[in-house]
C-alpha positions in Angstrom: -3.5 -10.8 4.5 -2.4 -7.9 6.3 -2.2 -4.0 6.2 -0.1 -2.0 4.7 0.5 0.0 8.6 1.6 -3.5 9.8 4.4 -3.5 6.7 5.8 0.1 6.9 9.2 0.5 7.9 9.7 -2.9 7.7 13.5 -4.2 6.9 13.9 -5.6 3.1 16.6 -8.3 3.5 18.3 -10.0 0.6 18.8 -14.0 1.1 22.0 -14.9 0.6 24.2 -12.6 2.4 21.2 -11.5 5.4 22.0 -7.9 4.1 19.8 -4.9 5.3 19.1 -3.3 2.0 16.2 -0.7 3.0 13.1 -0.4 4.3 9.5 -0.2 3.2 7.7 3.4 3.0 5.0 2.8 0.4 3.0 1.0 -1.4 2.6 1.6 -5.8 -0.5 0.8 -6.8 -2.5 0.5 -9.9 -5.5 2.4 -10.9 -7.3 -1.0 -10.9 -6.4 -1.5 -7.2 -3.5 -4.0 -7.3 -0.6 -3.6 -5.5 2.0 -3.3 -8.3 5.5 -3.0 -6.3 6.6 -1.6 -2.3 8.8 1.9 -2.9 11.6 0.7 -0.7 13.7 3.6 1.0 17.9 2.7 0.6 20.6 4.5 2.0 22.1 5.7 5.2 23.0 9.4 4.6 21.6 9.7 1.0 18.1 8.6 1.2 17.0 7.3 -2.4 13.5 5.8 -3.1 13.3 2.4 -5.4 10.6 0.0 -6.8 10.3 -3.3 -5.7 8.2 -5.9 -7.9 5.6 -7.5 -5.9 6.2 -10.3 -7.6 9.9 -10.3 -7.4 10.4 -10.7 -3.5 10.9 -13.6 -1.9 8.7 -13.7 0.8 6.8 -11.8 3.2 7.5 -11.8 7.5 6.2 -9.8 10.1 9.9 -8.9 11.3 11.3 -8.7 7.4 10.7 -8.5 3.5 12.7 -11.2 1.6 14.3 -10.3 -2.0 16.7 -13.1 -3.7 18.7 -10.1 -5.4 19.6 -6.2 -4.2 19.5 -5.1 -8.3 15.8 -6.0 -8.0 15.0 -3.0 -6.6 15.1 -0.2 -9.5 15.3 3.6 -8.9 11.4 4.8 -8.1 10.9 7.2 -11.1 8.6 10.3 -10.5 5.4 8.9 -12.3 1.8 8.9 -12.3 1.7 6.0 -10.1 -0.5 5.8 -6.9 0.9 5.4 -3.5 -0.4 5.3 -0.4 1.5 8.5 0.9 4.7 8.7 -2.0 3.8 10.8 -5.3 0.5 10.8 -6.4 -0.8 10.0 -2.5 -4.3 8.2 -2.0 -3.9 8.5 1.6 -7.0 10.6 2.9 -9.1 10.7 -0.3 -12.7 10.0 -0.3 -13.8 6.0 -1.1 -17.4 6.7 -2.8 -19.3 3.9 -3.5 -20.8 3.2 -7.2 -24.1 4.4 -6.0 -22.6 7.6 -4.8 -22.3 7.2 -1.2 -19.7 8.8 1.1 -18.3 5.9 2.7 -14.9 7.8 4.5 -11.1 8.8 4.3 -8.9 6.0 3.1 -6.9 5.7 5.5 -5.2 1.9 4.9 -5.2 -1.2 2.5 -5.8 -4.4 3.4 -4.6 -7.0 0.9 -2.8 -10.4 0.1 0.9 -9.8 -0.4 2.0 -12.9 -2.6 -0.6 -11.9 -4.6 -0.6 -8.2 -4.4 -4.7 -8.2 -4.5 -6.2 -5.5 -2.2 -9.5 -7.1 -0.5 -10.7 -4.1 1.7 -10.0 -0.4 2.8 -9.6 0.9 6.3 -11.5 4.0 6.3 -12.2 7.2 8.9 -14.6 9.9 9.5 -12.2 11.8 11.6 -9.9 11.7 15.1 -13.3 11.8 17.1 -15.4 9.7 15.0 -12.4 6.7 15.3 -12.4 6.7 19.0 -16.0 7.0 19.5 -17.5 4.4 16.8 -13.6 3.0 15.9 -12.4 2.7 12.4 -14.7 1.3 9.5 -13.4 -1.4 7.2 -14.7 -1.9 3.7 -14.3 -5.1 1.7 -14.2 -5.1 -1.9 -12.9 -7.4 -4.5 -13.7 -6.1 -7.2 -11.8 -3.6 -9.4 -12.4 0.3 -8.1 -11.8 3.4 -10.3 -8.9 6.1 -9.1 -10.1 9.6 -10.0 -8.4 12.9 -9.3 -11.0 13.8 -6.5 -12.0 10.5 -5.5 -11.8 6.5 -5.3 -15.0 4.4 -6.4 -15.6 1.3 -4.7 -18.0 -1.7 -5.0 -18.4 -2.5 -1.7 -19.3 -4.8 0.9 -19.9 -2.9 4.3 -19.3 -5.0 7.1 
């Protein structure tokens, strides 16, 4: 489990030549919460966004994402999928809980990358708030609801 901070900008190798194919700059993810895919950037000069299949890479390292094939990655289309900051961007919208709590700003994910699941939100009240309290984590398993204005979330406030 890590977050998705830890895996931005992170190289996205393919195995059997040890060639550099992009880096990571987003995460697509469903309106169910599941990590569907990273949005890998490609390209020296020409910067071009694609989609890579959480299920299609190879493995996960702290220094490297791992993809058996470079034609894996297709070109990103210009969708109605959520990212983190790419497109339709969930980064800094309100988590509410189900009983209509404000709980934050979503700020990160937290989740299981062979699986893609997302267990928990890193969430902030603000630049002042996170240094004098810190940043608030919220765990959740269960499935949360993507709105226009706002994410619901069953939560589990630790």
């Amino acid at each position: 489990m890590r977050t998705f901070s830890l895996l931005k900008g992170q190289p996205v190798f393919e195995l059997q030549h040890g060639t550099k194919i992009g880096e990571v700059c987003d995460l697509c993810i469903s309106d169910a919460g599941i990590v569907k895919g990273l949005i890998i950037k490609k390209g020296a000069f020409f910067k071009q966004n694609c989609f890579l299949d959480i299920q299609k890479v190879a493995s996960f390292g702290w220094d490297g994402v791992m993809v058996k094939d470079p034609s894996l990655l297709t070109k990103a289309k210009n969708s109605s999928e959520n990212a983190l900051s790419f497109q339709q961007s969930l980064d800094g919208m309100m988590l509410l809980s189900k009983s209509g709590e404000s709980l934050g700003l979503l700020k990160d994910v937290y989740f299981q990358e062979e699986l893609g699941t997302i267990v928990g939100y890193e969430i902030t009240d603000g630049f002042f708030s996170d240094i004098m309290e810190g940043k608030k984590m919220i765990h959740s398993e269960k499935p949360l609801t993507i709105g226009k204005d706002a994410i619901i979330v069953d939560v589990n406030q630790t």
